[in-house]
Structure formats: structure tokens, C-alpha cells
N, CA, C and O atoms as a printed pandas DataFrame, in Angstrom:
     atom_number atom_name residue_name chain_id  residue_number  x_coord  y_coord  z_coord
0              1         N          UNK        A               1   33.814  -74.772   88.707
1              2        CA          UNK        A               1   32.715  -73.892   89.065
2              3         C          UNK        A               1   32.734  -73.676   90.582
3              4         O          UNK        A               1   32.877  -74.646   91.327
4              5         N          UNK        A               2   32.620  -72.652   90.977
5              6        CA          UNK        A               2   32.847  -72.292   92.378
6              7         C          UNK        A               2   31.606  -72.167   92.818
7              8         O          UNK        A               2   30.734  -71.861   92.005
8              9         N          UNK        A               3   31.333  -72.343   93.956
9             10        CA          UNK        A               3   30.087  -72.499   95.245
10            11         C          UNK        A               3   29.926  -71.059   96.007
11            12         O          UNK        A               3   30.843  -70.254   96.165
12            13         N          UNK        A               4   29.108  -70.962   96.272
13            14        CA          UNK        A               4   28.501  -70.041   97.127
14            15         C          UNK        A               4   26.863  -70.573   97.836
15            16         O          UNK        A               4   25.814  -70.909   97.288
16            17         N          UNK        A               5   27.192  -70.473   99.007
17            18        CA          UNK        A               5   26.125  -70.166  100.218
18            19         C          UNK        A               5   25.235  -69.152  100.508
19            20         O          UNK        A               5   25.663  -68.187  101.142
20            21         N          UNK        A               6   24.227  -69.181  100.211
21            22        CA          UNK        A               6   23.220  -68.167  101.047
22            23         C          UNK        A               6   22.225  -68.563  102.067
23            24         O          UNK        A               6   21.671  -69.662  102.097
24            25         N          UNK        A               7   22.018  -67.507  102.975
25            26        CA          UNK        A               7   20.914  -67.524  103.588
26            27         C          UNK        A               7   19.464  -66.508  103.109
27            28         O          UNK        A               7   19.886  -65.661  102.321
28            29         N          UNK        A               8   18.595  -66.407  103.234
29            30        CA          UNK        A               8   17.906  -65.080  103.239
30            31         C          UNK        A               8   16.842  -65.211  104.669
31            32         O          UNK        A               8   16.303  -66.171  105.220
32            33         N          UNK        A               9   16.862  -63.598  104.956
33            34        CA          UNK        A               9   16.128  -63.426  106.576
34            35         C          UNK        A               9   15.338  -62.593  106.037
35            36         O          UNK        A               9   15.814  -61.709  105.324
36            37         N          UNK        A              10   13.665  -62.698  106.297
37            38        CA          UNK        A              10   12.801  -62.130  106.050
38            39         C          UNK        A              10   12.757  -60.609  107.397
39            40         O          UNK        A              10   12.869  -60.635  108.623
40            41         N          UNK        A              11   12.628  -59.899  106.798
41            42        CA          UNK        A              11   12.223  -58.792  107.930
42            43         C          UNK        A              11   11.493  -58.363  108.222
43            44         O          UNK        A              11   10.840  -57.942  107.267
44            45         N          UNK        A              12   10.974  -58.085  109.367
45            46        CA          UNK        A              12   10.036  -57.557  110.612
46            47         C          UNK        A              12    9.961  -55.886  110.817
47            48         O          UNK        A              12   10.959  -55.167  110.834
48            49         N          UNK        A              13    8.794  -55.491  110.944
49            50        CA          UNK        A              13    8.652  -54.228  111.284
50            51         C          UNK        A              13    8.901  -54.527  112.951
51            52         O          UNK        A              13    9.391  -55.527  113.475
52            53         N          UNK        A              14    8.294  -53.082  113.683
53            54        CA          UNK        A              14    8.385  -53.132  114.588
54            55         C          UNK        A              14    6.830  -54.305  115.769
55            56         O          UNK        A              14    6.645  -54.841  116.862
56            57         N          UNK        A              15    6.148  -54.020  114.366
57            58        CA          UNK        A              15    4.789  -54.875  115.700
58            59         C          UNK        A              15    4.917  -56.533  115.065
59            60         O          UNK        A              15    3.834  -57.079  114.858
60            61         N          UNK        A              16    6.116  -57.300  114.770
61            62        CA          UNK        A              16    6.140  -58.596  114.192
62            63         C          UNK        A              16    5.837  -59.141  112.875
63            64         O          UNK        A              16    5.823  -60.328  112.550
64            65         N          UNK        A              17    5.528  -57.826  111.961
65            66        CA          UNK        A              17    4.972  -58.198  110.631
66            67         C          UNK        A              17    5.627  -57.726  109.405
67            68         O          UNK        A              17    5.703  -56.507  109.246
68            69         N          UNK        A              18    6.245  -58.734  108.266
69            70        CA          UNK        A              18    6.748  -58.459  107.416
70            71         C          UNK        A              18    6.678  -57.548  107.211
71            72         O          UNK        A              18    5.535  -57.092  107.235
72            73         N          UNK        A              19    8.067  -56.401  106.783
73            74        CA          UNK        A              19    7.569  -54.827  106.053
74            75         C          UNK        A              19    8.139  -54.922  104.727
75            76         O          UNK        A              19    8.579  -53.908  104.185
76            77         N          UNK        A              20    8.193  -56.783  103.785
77            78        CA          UNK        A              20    8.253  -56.510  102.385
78            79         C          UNK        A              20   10.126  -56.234  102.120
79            80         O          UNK        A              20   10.486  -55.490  101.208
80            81         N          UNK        A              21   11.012  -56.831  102.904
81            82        CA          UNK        A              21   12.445  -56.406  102.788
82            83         C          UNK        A              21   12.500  -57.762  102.801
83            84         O          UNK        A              21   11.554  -58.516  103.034
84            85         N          UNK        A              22   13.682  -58.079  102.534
85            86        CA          UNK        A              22   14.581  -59.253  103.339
86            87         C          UNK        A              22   16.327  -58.816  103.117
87            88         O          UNK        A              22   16.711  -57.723  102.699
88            89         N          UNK        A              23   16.953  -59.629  103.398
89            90        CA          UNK        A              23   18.306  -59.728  103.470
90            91         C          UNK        A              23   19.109  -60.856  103.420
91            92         O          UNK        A              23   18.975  -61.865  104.112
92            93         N          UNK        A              24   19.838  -60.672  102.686
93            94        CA          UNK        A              24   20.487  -62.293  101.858
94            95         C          UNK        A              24   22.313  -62.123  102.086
95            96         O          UNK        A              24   23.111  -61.303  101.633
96            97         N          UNK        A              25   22.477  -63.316  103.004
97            98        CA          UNK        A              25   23.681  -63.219  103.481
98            99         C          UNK        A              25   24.038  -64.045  102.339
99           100         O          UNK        A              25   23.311  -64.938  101.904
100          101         N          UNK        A              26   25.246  -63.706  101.832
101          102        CA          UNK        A              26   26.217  -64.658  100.877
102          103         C          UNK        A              26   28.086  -65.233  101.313
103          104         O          UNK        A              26   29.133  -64.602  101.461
104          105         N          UNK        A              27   27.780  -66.493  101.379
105          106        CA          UNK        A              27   29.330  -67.051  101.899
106          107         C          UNK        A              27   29.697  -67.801  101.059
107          108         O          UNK        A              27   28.956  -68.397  100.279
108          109         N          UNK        A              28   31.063  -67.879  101.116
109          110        CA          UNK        A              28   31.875  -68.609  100.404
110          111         C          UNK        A              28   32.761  -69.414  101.214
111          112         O          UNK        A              28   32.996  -68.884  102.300
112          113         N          UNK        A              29   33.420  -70.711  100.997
113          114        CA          UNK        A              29   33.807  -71.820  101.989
114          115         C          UNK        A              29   35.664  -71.250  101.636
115          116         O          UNK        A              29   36.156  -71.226  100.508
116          117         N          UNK        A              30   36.192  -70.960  102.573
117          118        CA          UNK        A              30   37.928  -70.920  102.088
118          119         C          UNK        A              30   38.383  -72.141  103.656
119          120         O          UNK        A              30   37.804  -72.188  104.742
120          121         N          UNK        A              31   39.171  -72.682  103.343
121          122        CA          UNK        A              31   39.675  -73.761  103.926
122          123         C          UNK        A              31   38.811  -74.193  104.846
123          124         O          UNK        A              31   39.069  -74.386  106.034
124          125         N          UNK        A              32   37.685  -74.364  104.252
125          126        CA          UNK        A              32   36.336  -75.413  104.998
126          127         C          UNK        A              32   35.891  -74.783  106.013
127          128         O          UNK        A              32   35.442  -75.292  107.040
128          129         N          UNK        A              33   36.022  -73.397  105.710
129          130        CA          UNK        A              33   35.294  -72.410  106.707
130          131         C          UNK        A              33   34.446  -71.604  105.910
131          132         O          UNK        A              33   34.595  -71.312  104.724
132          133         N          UNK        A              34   33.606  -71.300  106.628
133          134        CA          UNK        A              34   32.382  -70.120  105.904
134          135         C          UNK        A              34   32.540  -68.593  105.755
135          136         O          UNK        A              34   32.094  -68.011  106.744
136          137         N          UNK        A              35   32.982  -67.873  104.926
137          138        CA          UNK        A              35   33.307  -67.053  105.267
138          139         C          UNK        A              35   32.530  -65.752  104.119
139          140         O          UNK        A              35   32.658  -65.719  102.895
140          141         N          UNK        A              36   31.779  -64.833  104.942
141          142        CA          UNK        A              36   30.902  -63.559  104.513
142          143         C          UNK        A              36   31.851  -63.235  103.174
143          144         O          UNK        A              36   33.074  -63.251  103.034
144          145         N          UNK        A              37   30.640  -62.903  102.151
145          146        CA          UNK        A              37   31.062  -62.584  100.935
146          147         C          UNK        A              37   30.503  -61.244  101.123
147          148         O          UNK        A              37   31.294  -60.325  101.330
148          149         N          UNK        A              38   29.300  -61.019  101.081
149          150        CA          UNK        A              38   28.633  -59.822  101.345
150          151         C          UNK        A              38   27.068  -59.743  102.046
151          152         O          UNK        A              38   26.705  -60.810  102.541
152          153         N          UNK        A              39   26.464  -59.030  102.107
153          154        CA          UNK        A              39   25.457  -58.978  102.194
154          155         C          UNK        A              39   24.446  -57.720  101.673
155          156         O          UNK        A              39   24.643  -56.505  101.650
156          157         N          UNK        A              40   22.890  -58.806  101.129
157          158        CA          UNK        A              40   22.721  -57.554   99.797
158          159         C          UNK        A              40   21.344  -57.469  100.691
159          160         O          UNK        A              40   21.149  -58.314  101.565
160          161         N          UNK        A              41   20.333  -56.346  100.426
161          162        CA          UNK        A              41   19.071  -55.916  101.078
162          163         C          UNK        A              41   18.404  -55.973   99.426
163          164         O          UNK        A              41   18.721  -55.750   98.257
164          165         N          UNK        A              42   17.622  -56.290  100.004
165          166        CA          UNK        A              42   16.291  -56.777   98.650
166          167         C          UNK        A              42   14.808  -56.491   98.807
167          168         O          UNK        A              42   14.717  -56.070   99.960
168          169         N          UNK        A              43   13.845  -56.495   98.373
169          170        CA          UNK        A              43   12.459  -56.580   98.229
170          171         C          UNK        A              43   12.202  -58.523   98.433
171          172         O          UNK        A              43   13.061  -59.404   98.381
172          173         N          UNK        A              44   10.894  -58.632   98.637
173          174        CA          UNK        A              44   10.872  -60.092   98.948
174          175         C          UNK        A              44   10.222  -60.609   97.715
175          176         O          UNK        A              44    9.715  -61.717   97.888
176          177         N          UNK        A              45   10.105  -60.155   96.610
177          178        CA          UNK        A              45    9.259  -60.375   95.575
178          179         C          UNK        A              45   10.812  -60.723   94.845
179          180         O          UNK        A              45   10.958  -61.587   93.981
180          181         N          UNK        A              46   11.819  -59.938   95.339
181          182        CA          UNK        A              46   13.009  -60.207   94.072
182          183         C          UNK        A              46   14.026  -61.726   94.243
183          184         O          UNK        A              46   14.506  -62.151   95.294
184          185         N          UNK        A              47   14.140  -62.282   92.982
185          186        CA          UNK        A              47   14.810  -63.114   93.541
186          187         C          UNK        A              47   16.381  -63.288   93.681
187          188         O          UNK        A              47   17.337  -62.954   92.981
188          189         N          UNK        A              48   16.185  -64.180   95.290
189          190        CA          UNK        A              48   17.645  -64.377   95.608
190          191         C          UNK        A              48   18.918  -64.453   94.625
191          192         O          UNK        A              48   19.885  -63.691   94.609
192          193         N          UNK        A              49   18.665  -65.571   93.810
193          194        CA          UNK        A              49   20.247  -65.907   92.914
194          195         C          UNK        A              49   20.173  -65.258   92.271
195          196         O          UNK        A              49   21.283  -65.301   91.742
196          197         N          UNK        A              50   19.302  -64.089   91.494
197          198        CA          UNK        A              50   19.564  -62.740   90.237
198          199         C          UNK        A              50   19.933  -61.655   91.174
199          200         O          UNK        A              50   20.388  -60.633   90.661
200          201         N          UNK        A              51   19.826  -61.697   92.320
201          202        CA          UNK        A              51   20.281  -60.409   93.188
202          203         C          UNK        A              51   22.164  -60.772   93.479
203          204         O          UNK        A              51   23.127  -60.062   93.190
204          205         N          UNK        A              52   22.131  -62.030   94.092
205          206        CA          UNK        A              52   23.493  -62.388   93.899
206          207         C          UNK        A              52   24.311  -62.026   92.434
207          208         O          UNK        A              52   25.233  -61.218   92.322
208          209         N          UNK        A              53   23.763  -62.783   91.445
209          210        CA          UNK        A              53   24.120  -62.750   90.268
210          211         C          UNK        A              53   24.669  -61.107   89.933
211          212         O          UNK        A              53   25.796  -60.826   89.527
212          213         N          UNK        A              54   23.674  -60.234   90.189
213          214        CA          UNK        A              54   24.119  -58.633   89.993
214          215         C          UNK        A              54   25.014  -58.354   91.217
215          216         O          UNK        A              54   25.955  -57.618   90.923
216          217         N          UNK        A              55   24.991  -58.643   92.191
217          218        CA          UNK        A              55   26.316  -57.999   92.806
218          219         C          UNK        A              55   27.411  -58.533   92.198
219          220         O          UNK        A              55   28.371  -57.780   92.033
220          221         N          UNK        A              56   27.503  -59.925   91.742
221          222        CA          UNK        A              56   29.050  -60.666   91.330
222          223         C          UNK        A              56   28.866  -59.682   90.293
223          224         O          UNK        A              56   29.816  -58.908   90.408
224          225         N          UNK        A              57   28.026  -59.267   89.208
225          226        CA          UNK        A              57   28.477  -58.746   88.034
226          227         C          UNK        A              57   28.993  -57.598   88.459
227          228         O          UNK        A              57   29.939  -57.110   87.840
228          229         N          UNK        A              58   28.520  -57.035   89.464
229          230        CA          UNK        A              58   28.782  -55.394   89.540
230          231         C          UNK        A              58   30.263  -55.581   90.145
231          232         O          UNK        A              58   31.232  -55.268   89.453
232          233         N          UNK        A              59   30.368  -55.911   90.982
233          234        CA          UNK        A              59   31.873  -56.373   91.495
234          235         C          UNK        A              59   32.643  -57.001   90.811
235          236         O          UNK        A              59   33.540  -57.401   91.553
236          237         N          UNK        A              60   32.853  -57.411   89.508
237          238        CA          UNK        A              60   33.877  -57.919   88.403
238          239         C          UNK        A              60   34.258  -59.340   88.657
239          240         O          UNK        A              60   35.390  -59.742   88.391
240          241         N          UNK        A              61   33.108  -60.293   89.290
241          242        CA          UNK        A              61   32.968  -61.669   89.319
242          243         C          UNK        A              61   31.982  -62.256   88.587
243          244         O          UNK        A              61   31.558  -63.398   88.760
244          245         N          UNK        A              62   31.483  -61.181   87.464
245          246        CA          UNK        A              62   30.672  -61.498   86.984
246          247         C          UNK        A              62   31.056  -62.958   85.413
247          248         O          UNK        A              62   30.326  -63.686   84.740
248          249         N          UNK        A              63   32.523  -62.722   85.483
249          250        CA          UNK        A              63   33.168  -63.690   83.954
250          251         C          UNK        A              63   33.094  -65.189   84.972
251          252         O          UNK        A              63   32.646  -66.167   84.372
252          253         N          UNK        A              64   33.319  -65.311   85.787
253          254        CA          UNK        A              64   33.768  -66.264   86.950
254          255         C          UNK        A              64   32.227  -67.525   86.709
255          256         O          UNK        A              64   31.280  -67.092   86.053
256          257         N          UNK        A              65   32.158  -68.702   87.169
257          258        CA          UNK        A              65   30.143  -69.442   87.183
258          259         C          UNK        A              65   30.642  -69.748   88.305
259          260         O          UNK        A              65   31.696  -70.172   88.780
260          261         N          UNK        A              66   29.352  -69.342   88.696
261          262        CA          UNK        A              66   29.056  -70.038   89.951
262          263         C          UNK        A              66   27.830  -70.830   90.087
263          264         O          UNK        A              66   26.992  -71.054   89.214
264          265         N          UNK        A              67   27.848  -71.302   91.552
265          266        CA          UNK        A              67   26.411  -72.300   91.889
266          267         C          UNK        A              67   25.774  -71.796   93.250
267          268         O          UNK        A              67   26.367  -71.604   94.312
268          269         N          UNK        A              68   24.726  -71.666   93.031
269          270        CA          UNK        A              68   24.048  -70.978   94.603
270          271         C          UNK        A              68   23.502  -72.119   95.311
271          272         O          UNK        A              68   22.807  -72.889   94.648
272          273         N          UNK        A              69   23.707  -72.388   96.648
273          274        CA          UNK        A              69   23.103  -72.982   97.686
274          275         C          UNK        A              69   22.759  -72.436   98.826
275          276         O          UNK        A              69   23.575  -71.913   99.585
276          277         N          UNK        A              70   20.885  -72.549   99.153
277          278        CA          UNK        A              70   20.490  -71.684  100.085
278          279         C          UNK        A              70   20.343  -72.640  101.366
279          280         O          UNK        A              70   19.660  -73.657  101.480
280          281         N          UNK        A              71   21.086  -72.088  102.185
281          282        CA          UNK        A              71   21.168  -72.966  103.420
282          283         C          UNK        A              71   20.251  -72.637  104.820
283          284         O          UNK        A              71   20.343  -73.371  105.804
């Protein structure tokens, strides 16, 4: 079962206040380095690992399991 890393960053309008987005960096480790898988833009109500989950499906990593860790 292969690993994957996320972060998620809540986002800011312009006067300091959530405008209801975030953004969820996804990495994967190749020779013990971190390295950008993608990055997906979301609503903050949606959740992280089913948003991952649909990009791997949409991108044909969807037969593949994985494990999410939010770092």
C-alpha cells in the first residue's frame, strides 16, 4: 500500500478572513524525498482524503490503495 502526504492551507480573502476555499497540497516520498503529486483547490466543508481519492481516480490511480497522512 503506498503513502501519500498532505497538507491543507486554509485561505484568506483580502482583509484576513476565510473566503470558504482551501488548498490541499499532495506528496509522495521517492528516495526519501518529498515530492509534489499535485495540488487540488476545494471548498472547506469538502473533505480532504475524498478530494484526493477523486483526483487518483480521475488520473487512473484510482485501482492502486493508498494511505493519507496529513502533515
Amino acid at each position: 500500500m503506498k503513502k501519500l502526504y498532505y497538507t491543507v492551507e486554509k485561505e484568506l480573502d483580502g482583509s484576513e478572513s476565510l473566503n470558504g476555499l482551501k488548498t490541499i497540497s499532495v506528496y509522495e516520498m521517492i528516495d526519501n524525498e518529498p515530492k509534489m503529486l499535485t495540488i487540488i483547490d476545494a471548498v472547506l466543508e469538502d473533505n480532504s482524503e475524498e478530494k484526493i481519492q477523486e483526483y487518483l481516480d480521475d488520473n487512473g490511480m484510482g485501482d492502486d490503495k493508498f494511505t493519507f497522512k496529513l502533515l
